[in-house]
Structure formats: structure tokens, C-alpha cells
C-alpha positions as CSV (number, residue, x, y, z in Angstrom):
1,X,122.0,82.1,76.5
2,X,118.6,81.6,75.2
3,X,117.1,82.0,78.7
4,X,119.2,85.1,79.1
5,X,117.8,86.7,75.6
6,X,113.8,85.6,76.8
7,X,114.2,87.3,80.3
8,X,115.6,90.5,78.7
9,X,112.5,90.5,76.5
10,X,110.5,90.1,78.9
11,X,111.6,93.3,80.4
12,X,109.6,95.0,76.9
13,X,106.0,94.0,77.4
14,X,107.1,95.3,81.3
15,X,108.2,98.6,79.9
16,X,105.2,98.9,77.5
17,X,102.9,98.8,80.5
18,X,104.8,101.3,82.6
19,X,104.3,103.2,79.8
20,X,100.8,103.3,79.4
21,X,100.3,103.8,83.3
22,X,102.5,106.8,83.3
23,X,100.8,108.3,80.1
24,X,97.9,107.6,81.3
25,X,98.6,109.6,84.6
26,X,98.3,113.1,82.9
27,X,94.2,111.9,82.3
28,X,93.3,110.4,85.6
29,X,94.4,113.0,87.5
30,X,91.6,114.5,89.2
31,X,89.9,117.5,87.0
32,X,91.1,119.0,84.1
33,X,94.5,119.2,83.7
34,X,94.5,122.1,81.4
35,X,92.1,124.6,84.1
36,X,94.4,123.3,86.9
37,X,97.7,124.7,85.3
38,X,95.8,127.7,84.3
39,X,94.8,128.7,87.7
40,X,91.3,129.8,88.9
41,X,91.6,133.2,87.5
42,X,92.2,132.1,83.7
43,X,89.5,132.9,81.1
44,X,88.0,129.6,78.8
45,X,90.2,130.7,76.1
46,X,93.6,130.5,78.5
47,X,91.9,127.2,79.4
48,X,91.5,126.2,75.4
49,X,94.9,127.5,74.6
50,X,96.5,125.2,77.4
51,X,94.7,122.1,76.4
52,X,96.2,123.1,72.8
53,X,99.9,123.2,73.9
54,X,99.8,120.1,76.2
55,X,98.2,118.1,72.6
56,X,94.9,117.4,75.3
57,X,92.4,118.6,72.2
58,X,93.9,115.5,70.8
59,X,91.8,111.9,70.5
60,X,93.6,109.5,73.1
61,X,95.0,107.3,71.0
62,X,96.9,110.0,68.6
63,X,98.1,111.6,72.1
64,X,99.8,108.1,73.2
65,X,101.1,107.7,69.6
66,X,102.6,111.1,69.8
67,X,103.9,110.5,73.1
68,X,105.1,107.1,72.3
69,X,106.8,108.9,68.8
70,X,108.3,111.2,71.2
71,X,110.1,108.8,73.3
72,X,111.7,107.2,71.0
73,X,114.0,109.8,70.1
74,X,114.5,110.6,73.9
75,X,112.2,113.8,73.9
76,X,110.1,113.5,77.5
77,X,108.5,116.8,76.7
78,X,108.6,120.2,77.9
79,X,108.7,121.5,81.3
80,X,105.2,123.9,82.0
81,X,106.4,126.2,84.8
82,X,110.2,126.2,82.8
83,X,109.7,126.0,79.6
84,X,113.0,123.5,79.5
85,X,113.3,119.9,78.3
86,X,112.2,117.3,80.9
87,X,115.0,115.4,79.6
88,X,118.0,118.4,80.5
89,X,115.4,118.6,83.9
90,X,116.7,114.8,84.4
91,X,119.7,115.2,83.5
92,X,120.6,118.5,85.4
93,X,119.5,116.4,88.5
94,X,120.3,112.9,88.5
95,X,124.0,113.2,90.1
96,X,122.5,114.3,93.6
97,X,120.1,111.5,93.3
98,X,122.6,108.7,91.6
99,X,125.1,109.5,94.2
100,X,122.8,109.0,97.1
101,X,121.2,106.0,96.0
102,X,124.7,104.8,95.1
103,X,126.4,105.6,98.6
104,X,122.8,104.6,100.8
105,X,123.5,100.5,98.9
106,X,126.9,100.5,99.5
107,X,126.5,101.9,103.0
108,X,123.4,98.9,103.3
109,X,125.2,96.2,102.1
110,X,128.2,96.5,103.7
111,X,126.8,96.7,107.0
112,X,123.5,94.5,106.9
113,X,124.9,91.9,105.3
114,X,127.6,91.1,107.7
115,X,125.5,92.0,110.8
116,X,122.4,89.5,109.7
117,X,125.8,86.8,109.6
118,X,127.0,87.2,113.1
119,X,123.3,87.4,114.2
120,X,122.1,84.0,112.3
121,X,125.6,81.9,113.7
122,X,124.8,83.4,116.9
123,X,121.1,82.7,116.9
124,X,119.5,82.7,120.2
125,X,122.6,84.8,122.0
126,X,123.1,88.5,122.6
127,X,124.5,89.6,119.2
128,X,121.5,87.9,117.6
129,X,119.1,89.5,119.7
130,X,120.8,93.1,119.5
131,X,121.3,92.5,115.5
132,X,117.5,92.3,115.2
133,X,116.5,95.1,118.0
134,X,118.9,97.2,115.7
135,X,117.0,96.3,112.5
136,X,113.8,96.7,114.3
137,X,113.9,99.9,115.8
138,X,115.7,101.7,112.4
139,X,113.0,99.6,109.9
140,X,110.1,101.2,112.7
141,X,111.4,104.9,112.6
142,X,110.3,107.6,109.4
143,X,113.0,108.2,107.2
144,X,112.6,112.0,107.7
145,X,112.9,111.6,111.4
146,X,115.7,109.7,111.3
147,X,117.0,112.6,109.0
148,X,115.8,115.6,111.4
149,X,117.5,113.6,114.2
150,X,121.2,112.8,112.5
151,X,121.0,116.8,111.6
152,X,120.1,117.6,115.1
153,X,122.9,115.6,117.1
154,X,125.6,115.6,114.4
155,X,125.1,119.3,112.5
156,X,123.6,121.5,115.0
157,X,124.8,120.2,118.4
158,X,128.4,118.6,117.3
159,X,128.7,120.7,114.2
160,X,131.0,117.9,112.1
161,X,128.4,118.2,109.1
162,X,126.6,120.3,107.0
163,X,122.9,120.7,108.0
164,X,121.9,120.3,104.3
165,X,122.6,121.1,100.6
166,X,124.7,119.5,98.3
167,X,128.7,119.8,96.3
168,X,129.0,117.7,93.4
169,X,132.3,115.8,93.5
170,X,134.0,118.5,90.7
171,X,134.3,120.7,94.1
172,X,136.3,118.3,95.9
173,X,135.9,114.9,97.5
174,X,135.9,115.5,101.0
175,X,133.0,118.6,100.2
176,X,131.5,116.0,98.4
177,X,131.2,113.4,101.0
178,X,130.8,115.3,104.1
179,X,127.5,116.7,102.5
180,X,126.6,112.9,101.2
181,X,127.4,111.3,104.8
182,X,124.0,112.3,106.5
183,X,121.8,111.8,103.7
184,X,123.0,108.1,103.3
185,X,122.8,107.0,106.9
186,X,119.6,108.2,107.3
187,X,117.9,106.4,104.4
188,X,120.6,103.5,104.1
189,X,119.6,102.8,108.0
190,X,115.9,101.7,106.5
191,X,117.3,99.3,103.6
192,X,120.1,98.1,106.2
193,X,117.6,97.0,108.5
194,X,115.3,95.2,105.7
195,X,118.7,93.6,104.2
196,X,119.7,92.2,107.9
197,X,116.6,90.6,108.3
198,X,116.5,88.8,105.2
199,X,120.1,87.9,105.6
200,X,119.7,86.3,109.0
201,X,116.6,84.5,107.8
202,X,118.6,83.3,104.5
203,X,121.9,82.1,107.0
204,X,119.4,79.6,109.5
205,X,118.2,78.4,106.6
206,X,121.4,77.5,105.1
207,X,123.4,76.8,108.4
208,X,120.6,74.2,109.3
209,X,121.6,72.1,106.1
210,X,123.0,69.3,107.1
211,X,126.6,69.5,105.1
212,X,127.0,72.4,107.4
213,X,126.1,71.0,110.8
214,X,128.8,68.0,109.4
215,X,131.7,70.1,108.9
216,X,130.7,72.5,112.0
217,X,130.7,69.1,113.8
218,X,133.9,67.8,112.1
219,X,136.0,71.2,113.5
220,X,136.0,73.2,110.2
221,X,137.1,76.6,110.8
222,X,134.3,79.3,111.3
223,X,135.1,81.2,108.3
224,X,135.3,79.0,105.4
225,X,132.0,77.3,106.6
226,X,130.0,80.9,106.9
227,X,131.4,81.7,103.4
228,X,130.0,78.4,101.8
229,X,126.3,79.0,103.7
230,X,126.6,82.6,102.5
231,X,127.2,81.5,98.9
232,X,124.2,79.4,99.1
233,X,121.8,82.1,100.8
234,X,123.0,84.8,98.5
235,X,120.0,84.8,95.9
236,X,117.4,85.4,98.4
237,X,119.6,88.2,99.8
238,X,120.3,89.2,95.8
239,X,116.7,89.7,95.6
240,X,116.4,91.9,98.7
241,X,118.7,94.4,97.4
242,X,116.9,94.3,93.7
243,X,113.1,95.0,95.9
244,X,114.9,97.5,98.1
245,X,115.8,99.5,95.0
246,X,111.8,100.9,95.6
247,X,112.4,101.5,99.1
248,X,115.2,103.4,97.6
249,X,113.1,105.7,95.0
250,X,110.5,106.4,97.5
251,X,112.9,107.1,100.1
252,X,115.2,109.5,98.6
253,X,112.2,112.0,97.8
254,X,112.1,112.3,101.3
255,X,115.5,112.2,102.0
256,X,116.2,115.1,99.3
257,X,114.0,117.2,100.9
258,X,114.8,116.6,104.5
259,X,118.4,117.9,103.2
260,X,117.7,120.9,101.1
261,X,119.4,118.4,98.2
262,X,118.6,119.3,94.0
263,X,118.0,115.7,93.0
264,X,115.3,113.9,91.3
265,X,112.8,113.5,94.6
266,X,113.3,117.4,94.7
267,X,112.2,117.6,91.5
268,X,109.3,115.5,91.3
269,X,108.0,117.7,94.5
270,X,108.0,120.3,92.8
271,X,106.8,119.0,89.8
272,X,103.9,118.4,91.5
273,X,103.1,121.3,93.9
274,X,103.8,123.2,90.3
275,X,101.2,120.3,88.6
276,X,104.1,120.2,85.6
277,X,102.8,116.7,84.5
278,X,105.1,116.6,81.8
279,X,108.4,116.4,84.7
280,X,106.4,114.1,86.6
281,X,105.6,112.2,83.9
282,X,109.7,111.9,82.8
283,X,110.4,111.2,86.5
284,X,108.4,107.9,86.7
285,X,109.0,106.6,83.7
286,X,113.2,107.1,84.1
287,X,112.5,105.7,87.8
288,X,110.1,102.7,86.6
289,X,112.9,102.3,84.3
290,X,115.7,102.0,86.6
291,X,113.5,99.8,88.5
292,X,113.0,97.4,86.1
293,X,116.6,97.2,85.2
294,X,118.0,96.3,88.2
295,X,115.4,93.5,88.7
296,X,116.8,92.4,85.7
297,X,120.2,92.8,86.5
298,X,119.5,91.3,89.9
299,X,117.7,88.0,87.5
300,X,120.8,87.5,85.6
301,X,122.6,87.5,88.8
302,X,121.3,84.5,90.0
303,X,123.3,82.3,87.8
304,X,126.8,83.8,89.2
305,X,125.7,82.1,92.9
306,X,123.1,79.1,91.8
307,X,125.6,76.4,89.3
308,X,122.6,74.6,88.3
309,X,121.3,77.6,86.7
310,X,124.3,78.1,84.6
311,X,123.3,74.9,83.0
312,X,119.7,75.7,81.8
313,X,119.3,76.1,78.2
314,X,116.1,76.4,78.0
């Protein structure tokens, strides 16, 4: 338990920095932040009067304590271009996003996993080989042309799915899905590849050991003695899903606008091309926090597959 409690801590001083980097983005941002939103027409005073309203007359330090103030009672600021809460921006669209990510891991592990078994108890033999020429060849291809191509052969030539856009699941669960399915293979086909590799490599390892090669010799059945090496490989594997999280992130902002979808990548884009730094700023600090929760998450897990770490009390 106490090791439990000292890794959750841990995750403050983390947050603390991530915090200061993402404050910090608004100042090291090349020029004046202030002239940039005003445009190149604006007049000093527009420029003054910006600078007011963003707090950027402010010493550095009050700014960060204000910022800092803010967060603390969940106010992320104010949209520039919308004049709405960054927080109600978020939360308008993180079920595109949530969904996706969601759908793209389950999609991931449900294929990668199994695929980087067969290939490591086959190693050497066809379904090895094609496994990894698979994993290859989808880890070697962009994201958006992977996306461009799935719309190409399975919207516009075969017309079974919509080209892009996005029904949340209120409007029906087959509307839902049918506009999640392309989406999700094209970004899920990345992580999948990433996720068989490290599987495969995980399941030599283990099925070299020799308690293995003992009961494979001894006439075990197939099944029992791929779920115990599986079992032992699972951490390494654990931790490939936690890291792939960021593969994730930076993935769906491509993904969402590939697909015309209202999520969080969408949003940042925009954020950006718009130079809202306030949006951007919420963004990476909600997605630096997811990150750093599912590394957590993906921590603690370790005990449910390792017994000897269930025993540390340190």
C-alpha cells in the first residue's frame, strides 16, 4: 500500500512540470502573442488592450499564480476567437475523441496481441514471417494515408461507409459505429503493429524459459502453456499499451481531420491556425493529463500479472 500511495504522488511533482511547460507555451511562442491575435492591421492600443485581457501586462510570476489560481477551480480560461470557456470547448468535444481513442485500443489489442502469439510460437515459419510483414508495412505507412486509402476503397468505391463526419451514440448505435469504423482502423492499424511487435518479442523471451521448453517437451497442450508464457510477458506488453497512449494523442489529430470528425485534435487545429492559446493551452494540459494517468494506471497494473510485486511493502 505504501508503494501504491508514493507512485500516485509521484504523479504531482509530474503534473506540476507539465504545468509549467504548458504555461509557459503562451511566452515562447515566437513574437508577441498579443500583436499576433490582433492581426497586422491593429493599432498599438488594440495591441495594449489585448495584452490587457490575456493578463500579459502582468509580471510572470503573478501570471502563473493566476493561472495556477485558476486551475484549481477547473477554469482553463477563455476561448479568443469564441469568447466561450476552454473548459465547455473540452467538454463539447471530448466524446468524438474518447470514443475513438477508446474503439482504436480495443480494436489494437484485440488483434495485436493475439497475432504477435501465433507469430512468436511459430517463429521462423510463415505466420511469423507474415505477422511481422503485416506489422511492418502498417507501422511504415502515414496515418492519414492509410485514412485517405480506407475512405477511397471502402466509402467511395464500395460505398459501405461514410466518407467522414461523426453521430454520437444518442443517434443510434449502428450510426454510431458505422461512422467510428474507419477512423479506428486507420489509426488502430499503427498501435496494432507497435503492440505485435512487442508482443512477439515478449513471447520468445518467455517461451525460451526453460519451464516452458519442459512442459512443451513433456506434451502439455498448446493452450494452457501459451497462457502461462503470456501471463509472464504481459508487463512489457502492459507498458506498450500505456506508451502507445501518445501514439494515440498525436494520431487522432490527424485522424480527426482526415475524417471531417469534431473532437479534440480538431480543435486544437484550429486552436492553432486561430492562435487561441488559451484552447491550446487547455488541450495539452487535459491530454498531458490523460497521459500521465494511464502511465499510472498502467504502474499499478503491474502487480495484477508480477506476484512478487504484490509483496513489496516498501
Amino acid at each position: 500500500m505504501k508503494d501504491i500511495l508514493r507512485r500516485i504522488a509521484a504523479v504531482i511533482p509530474v503534473m506540476a512540470v507539465v504545468a509549467v511547460v504548458v504555461f509557459m507555451l503562451i511566452h515562447i511562442a515566437p513574437g508577441d502573442p498579443a500583436a499576433v491575435i490582433a492581426g497586422d492591421n491593429a493599432t498599438v492600443e488594440d495591441v495594449a488592450r489585448i495584452r490587457q485581457n490575456l493578463g500579459l501586462d502582468k509580471p510572470l510570476l503573478e501570471q502563473f499564480g493566476v493561472w495556477i489560481g485558476n486551475l484549481a477551480t477547473g477554469n482553463l480560461g477563455t476561448s479568443i476567437s469564441t469568447q466561450m470557456p476552454v473548459s465547455q470547448l473540452i467538454g463539447q468535444r471530448m466524446g468524438p475523441t474518447v470514443s475513438i481513442a477508446v474503439f482504436t485500443m480495443l480494436l489494437a489489442v484485440v488483434t495485436a496481441i493475439p497475432l504477435g502469439v501465433v507469430a512468436a510460437w511459430n517463429a521462423g515459419r510463415w505466420p511469423d514471417r507474415a505477422a511481422m510483414l503485416l506489422s511492418v508495412c502498417a507501422f511504415s505507412v502515414p496515418v492519414f494515408l492509410i485514412g485517405y486509402a480506407l475512405v477511397y476503397g471502402f466509402s467511395i468505391k464500395l460505398r459501405w461507409l461514410p466518407v467522414q463526419g461523426y453521430r454520437p451514440l444518442a443517434e443510434g448505435v449502428g450510426l454510431y459505429l458505422r461512422h467510428l469504423i474507419l477512423p479506428c482502423v486507420s489509426l488502430g492499424l499503427v498501435y496494432m503493429a507497435l503492440l505485435a511487435r512487442m508482443t512477439r518479442a515478449t513471447m520468445l523471451e518467455a517461451l525460451n524459459e526453460d519451464y516452458i521448453r519442459t512442459a512443451r517437451a513433456k506434451g502439455l497442450p498448446t493452450l494452457p502453456i501459451v497462457w502461462h508464457a503470456l501471463k509472464n510477458a504481459a508487463n512489457p506488453i502492459v507498458t506498450t499499451i500505456g506508451v502507445g497512449v501518445a501514439l494515440l494523442i498525436g494520431g487522432v489529430v490527424v485522424t480527426e481531420t482526415v475524417f471531417a470528425i469534431p473532437g479534440l485534435g480538431r480543435l486544437t487545429v484550429d486552436a492553432v491556425l486561430r492562435h487561441d492559446y488559451p484552447v491550446v493551452q487547455g488541450v495539452l494540459l487535459v491530454a498531458s493529463a490523460i497521459y500521465v494517468l494511464v502511465n499510472l494506471l498502467v504502474d499499478l497494473s503491474y502487480r495484477l500479472f508480477d506476484p512478487r510485486l504484490r509483496s513489496l511493502q516498501t
